[in-house]
C-alpha positions as CSV (number, residue, x, y, z in Angstrom):
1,X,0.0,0.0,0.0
2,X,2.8,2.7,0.9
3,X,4.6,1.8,-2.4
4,X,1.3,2.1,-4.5
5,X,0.8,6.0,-2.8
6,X,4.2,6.8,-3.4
7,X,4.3,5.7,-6.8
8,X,1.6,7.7,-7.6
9,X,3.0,10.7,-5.5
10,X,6.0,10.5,-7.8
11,X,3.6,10.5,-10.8
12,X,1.8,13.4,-10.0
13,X,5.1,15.7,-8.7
14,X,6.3,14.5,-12.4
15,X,3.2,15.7,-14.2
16,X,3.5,19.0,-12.4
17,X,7.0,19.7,-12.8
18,X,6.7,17.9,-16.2
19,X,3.8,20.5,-17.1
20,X,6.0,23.5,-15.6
21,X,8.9,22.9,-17.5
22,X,6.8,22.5,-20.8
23,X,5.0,26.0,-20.2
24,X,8.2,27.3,-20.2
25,X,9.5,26.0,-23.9
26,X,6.3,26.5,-25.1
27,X,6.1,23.3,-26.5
28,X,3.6,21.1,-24.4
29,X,0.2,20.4,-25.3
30,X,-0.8,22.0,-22.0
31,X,0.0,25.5,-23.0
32,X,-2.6,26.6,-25.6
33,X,-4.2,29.5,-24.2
34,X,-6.1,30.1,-27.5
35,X,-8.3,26.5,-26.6
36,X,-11.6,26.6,-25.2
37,X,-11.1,26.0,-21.8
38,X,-8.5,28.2,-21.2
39,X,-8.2,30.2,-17.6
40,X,-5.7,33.1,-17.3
41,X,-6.0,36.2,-15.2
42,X,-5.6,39.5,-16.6
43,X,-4.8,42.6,-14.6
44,X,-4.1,46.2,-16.1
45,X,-3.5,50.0,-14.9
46,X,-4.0,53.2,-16.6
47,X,-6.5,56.0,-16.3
48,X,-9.7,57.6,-16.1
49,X,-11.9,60.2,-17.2
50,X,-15.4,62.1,-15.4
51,X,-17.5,63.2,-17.7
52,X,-20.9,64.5,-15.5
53,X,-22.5,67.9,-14.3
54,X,-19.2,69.5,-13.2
55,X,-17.1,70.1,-16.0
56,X,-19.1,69.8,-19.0
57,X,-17.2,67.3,-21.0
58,X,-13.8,68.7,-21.0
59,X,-12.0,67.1,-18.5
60,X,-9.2,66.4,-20.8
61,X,-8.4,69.9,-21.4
62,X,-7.7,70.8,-17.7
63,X,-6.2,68.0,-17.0
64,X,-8.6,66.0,-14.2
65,X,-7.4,62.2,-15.1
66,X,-7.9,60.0,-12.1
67,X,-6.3,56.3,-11.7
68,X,-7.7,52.6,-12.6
69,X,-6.3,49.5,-11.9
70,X,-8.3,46.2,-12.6
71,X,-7.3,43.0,-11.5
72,X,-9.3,39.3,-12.3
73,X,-9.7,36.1,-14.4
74,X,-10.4,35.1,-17.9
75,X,-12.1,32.5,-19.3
76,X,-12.0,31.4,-23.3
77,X,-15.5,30.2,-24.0
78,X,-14.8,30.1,-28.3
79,X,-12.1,30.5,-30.8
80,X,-13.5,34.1,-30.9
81,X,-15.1,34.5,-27.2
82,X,-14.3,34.9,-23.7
83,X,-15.6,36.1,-20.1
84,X,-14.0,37.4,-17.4
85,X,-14.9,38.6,-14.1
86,X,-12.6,41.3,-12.0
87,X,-12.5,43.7,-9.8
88,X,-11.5,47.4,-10.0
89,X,-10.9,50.8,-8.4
90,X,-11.8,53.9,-10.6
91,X,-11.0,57.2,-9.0
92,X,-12.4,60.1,-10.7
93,X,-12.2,63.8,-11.0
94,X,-14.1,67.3,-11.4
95,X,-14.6,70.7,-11.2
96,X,-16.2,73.5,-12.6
97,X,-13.6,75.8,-12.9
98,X,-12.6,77.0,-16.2
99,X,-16.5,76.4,-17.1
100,X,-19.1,78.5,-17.8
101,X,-20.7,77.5,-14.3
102,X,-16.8,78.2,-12.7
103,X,-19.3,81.0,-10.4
104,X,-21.0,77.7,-8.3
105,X,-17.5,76.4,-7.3
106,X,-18.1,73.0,-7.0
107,X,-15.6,70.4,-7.4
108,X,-15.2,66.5,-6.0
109,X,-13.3,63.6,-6.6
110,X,-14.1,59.5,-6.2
111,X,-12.5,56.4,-5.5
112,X,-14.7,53.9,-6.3
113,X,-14.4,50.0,-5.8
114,X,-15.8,48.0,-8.6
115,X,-16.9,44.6,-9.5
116,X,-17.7,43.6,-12.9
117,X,-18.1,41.1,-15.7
118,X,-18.3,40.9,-18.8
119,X,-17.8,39.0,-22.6
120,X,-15.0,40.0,-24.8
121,X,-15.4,39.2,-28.3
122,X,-12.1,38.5,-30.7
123,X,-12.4,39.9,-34.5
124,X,-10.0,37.4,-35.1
125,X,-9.6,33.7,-34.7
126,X,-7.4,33.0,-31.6
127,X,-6.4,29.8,-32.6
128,X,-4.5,31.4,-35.3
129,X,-2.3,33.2,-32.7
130,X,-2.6,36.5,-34.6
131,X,0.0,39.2,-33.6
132,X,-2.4,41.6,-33.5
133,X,-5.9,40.8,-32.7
134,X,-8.6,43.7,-32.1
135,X,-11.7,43.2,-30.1
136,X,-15.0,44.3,-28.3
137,X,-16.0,44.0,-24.6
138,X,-19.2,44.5,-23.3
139,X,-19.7,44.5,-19.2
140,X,-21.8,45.2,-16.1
141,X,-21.2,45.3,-13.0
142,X,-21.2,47.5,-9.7
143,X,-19.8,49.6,-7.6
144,X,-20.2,51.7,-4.5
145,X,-19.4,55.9,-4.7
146,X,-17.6,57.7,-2.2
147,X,-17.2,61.6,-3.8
148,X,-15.5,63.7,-1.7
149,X,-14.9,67.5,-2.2
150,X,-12.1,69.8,-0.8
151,X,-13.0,72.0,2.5
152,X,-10.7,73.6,4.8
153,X,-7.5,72.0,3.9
154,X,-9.5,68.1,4.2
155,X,-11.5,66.2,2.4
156,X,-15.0,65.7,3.5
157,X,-17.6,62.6,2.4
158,X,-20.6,64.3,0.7
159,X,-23.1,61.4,0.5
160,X,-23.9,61.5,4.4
161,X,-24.2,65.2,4.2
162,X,-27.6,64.9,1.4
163,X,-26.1,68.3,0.0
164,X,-29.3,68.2,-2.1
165,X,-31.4,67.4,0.3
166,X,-32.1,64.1,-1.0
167,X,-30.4,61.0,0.3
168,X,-29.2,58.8,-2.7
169,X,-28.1,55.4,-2.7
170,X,-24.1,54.8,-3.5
171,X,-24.7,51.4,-4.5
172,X,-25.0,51.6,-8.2
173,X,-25.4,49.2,-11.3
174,X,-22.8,49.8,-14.2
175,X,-23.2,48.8,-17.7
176,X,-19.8,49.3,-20.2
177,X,-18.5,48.9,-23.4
178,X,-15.7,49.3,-25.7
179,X,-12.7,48.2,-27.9
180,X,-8.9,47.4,-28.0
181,X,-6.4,45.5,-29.5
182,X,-4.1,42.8,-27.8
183,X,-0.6,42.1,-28.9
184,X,1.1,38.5,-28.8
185,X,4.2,38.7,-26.5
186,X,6.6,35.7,-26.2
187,X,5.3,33.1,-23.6
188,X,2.0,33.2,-24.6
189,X,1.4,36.5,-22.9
190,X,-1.0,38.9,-24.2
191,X,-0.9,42.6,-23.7
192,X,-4.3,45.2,-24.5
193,X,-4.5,48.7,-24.8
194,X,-8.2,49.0,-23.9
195,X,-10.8,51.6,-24.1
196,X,-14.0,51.8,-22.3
197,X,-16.8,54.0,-21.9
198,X,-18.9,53.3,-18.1
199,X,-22.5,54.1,-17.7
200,X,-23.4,54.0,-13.9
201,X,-27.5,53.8,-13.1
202,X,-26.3,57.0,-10.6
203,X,-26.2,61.0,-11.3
204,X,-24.7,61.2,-8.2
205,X,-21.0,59.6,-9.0
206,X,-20.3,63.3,-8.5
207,X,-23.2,64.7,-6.0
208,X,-24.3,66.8,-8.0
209,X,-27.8,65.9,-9.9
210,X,-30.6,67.9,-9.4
211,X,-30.9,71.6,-7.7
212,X,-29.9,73.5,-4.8
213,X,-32.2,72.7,-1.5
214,X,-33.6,74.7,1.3
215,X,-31.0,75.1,4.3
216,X,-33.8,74.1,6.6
217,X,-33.4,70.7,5.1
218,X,-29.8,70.0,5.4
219,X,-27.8,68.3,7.6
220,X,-26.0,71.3,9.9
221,X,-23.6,74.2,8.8
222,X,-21.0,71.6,6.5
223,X,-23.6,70.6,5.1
224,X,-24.9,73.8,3.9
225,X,-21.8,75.7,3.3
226,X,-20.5,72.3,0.4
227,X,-24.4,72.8,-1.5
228,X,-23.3,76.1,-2.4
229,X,-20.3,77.6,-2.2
230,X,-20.3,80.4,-4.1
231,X,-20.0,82.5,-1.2
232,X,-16.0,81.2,-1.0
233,X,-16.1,83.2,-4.0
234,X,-17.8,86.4,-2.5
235,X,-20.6,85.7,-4.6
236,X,-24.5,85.7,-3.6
237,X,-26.3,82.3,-2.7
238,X,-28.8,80.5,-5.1
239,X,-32.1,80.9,-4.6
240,X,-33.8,77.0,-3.4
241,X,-34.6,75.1,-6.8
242,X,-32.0,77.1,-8.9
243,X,-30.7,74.4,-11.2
244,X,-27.3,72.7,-9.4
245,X,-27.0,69.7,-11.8
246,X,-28.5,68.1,-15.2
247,X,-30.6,65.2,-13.9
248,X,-31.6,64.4,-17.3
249,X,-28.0,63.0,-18.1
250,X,-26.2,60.9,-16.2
251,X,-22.5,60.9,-15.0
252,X,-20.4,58.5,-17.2
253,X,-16.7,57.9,-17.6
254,X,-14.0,56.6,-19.7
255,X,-10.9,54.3,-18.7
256,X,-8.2,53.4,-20.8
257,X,-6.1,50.5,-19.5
258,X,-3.1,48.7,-20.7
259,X,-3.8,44.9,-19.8
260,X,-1.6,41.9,-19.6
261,X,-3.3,38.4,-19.7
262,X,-0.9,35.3,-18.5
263,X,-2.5,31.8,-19.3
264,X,-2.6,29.8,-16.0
265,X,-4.1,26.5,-17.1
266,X,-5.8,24.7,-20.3
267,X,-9.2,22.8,-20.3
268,X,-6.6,19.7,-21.0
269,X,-3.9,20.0,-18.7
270,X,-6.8,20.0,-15.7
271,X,-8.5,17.6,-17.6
272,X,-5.3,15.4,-17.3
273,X,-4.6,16.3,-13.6
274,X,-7.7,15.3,-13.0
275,X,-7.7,11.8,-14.4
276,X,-4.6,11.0,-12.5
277,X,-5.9,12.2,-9.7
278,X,-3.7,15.0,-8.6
279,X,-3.7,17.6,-6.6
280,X,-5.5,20.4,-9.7
């Protein structure tokens, strides 16, 4: 009996070193992260972009890029199709200076956690390991905002101060899309330049939505002094249900991410670990 389970112990520390030493070379049967079947995660970094009520679609002029960084795992479904599932942090940006609302004085940022999935779809086949291979990804997700704005040298949270007088929820359902174009690297690596444009079910990703509330209904002196702080500028106070956002449209945002995609395993080579009964 001890022979027989350290035979097969030896078998299995062989298939795993065996399959190691394979990846490597790139010459086993067990690397082919173009199959169906294939797992790999993918992780990326780059930037992103507010667009919303506060600076009127020209972020990119003044310069108000926030961070993203997305981390998670692929799965190939088809020669042209794959899903992956991760999760990512999106900070975001704005202000109305340099607009033609620069007299309101509002301004915030956001660091948002993320979780999201989607289905990316290859134009070209993968199993013939283009070099260059451009696609489309589709997603949804959620996430949960946190804007912040700027007030006596700190940061303060806005949602628990209902600067509109109307408590909205920061959980909030995302729906995405967009494009890019991976490149073949040595090792079966894959590195994207990816675009996407988010739609969040939320006009509040910057607290600003709808228009500026009675004091009476606000939540003590902070809370009145970030709905409108044009008096910072020396400037008189709106009236109560002056317009202080554009409910009709909602905040998006754009990201653009450079990923890298490392196969970790191949429908096969778990198919095979599994048949002799190794440790997967």
């Amino acid at each position: 009996m001890l022979i027989r389970l350290n035979e097969k112990l030896v078998t299995c520390l062989l298939v795993l070193c065996a399959g190691t030493t394979a990846h490597a070379q790139q010459s086993s049967r067990f690397s082919r992260p173009d199959e169906p079947g294939q797992l790999a995660f993918t992780a990326g970094v780059g930037a992103a972009n507010y667009l919303g009520d506060l600076n009127e679609r020209v972020a990119f002029r003044r310069g108000e890029i926030g961070f993203a960084i997305a981390a998670g795992l692929a799965y190939r479904l088809t020669d042209h199709l794959s899903t992956r599932a991760e999760v990512r942090v999106i900070q975001l940006k704005g202000s109305q200076q340099g607009t033609s609302h620069e007299a309101n004085n509002l301004s915030f940022r956001s660091t948002n956690p993320e979780l999201a999935g989607g289905l990316q779809l290859d134009l070209l086949p993968a199993s013939a390991k283009p070099k260059l291979n451009p696609y489309l990804v589709v997603g949804v997700g959620f996430t949960y905002l946190s804007p912040q704005a700027r007030y006596q040298d700190r940061w303060v949270r806005l949602p628990r101060l209902d600067t509109e007088g109307d408590g909205y929820s920061r959980l909030a359902v995302l729906a995405s899309g967009g494009a890019g174009i991976t490149l073949r690297l040595p090792g079966q690596w894959l590195l994207a330049l990816e675009l996407n444009h988010t739609l969040p079910s939320s006009d509040y990703v910057d607290d600003v939505s709808t228009v500026y509330p009675y004091a009476s209904s606000l939540r003590g002196t902070e809370a009145i002094v970030l709905a409108d702080r044009r008096a910072e500028l020396g400037l008189p106070l709106h009236d109560p249900g002056d317009q202080r956002g554009f409910s009709p449209g909602k905040d998006t945002y754009l990201t653009g991410l450079i990923r890298l995609t490392v196969p970790l395993s191949s429908a096969n080579e778990r198919r095979f670990r599994r048949d002799m009964n190794c440790v997967r």
